[in-house]
N, C-alpha and C positions, 0 to 999 in steps of 0.2 A: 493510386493517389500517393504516391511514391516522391519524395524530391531528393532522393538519391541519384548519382550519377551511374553509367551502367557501360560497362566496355564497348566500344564500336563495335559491330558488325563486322566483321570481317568473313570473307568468301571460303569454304574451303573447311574451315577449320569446326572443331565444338565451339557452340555457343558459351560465354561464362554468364553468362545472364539466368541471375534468381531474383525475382520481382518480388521484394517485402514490404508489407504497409509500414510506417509508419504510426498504426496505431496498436496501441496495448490494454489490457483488459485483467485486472486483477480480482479475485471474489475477497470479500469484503465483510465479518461477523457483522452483525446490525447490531446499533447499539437499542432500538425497540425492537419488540416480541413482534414479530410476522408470523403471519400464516406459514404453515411445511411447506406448500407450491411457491413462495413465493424466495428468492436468491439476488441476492444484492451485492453489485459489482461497484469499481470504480474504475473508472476510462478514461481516457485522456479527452479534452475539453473540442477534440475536431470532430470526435466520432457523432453521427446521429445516428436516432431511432433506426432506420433504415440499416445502417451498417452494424450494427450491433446486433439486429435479427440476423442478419448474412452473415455476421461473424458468427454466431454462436450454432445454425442449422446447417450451414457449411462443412464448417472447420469442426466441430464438435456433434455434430447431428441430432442436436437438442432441439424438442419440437419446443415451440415459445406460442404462446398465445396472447402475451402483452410484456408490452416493453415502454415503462417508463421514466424519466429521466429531472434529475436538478441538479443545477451548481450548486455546490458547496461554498462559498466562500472563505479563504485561508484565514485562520487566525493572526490578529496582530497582536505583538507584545514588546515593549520598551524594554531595549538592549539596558542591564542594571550596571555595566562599565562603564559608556559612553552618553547611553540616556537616547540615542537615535528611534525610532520604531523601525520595526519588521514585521513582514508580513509575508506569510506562508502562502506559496501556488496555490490556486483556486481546483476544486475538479470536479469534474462530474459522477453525479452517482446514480448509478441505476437500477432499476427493481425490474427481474423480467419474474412474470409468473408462467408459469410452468401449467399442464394441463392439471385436472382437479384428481388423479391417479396415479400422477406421479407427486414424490415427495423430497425434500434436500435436509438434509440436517449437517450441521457444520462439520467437519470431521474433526475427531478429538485428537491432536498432534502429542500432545503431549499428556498423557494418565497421571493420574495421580498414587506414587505408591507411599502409603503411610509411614514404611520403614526409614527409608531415604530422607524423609522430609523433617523429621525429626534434627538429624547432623543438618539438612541443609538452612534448615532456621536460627540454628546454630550459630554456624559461619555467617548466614546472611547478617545476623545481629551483631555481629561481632565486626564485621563490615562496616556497617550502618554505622558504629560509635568510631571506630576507628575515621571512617569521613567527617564526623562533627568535630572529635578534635584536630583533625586538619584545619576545617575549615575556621575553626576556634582561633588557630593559630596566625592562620595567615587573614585574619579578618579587615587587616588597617591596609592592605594591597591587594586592592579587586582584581586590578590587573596583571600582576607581576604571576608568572607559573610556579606552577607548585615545584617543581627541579629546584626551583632557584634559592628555595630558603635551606640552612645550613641546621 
């Protein structure tokens, strides 16, 4: 389901032909408490239930026992420059659950070490004030970049 183009055939020669979907599949923290079996993706808006079992028993050899899906709807919010609205791509998000023996828990990327954290709330704070009196500053020019003040 590919609408990439793909080198001719030619006789003779190697193929360069590698057939990629088109779709992609990201795991996704829940912002509610789910069950351990249960793992929440978000996919791009062409995929169905159908290819999302094939994607994941396939390509991953994850048994799935259900696979359920909704649009998300993107949020909209009034540009504060110009006053336009926008509104953020829509996407699907999916719950597969997993058999009742097996379990998912998020993986922790990033530990917490109390040592480190201490300097980095530091800085962070220090940060933080140092942007308010920016923004302090340059308050009466929404639009003009911050480079530009002297």
């Amino acid at each position: 389901m590919s609408t990439r183009w793909y080198p001719i055939y030619q006789r003779g020669n190697p193929q360069l032909r590698v057939f990629l979907p088109n779709f992609w599949m990201k795991i996704v923290r829940p912002e509610l408490k789910q069950p351990k079996n249960v793992v929440q993706f978000s996919c791009s808006l062409e995929m169905t239930k159908h290819d999302i079992r094939n994607y994941l028993e396939k390509i991953y050899k994850i048994p799935v026992v259900d696979v359920r899906t909704r649009i998300a709807m993107g949020k909209t919010s009034e540009d504060p420059d110009f006053g336009f609205v926008k509104k953020a791509e829509d996407q699907r998000l999916v719950y597969v659950t997993l058999p009742k023996d097996m379990t998912f828990e998020f993986p922790n990327i990033f530990p917490e070490e109390k040592k480190d954290k201490l300097k980095e709330e530091k800085s962070l704070d220090e940060a933080k004030n140092n942007h308010k009196k920016f923004l302090e500053r340059n308050k009466s020019r929404p639009s003009v970049p911050g480079w530009y003040s002297i």
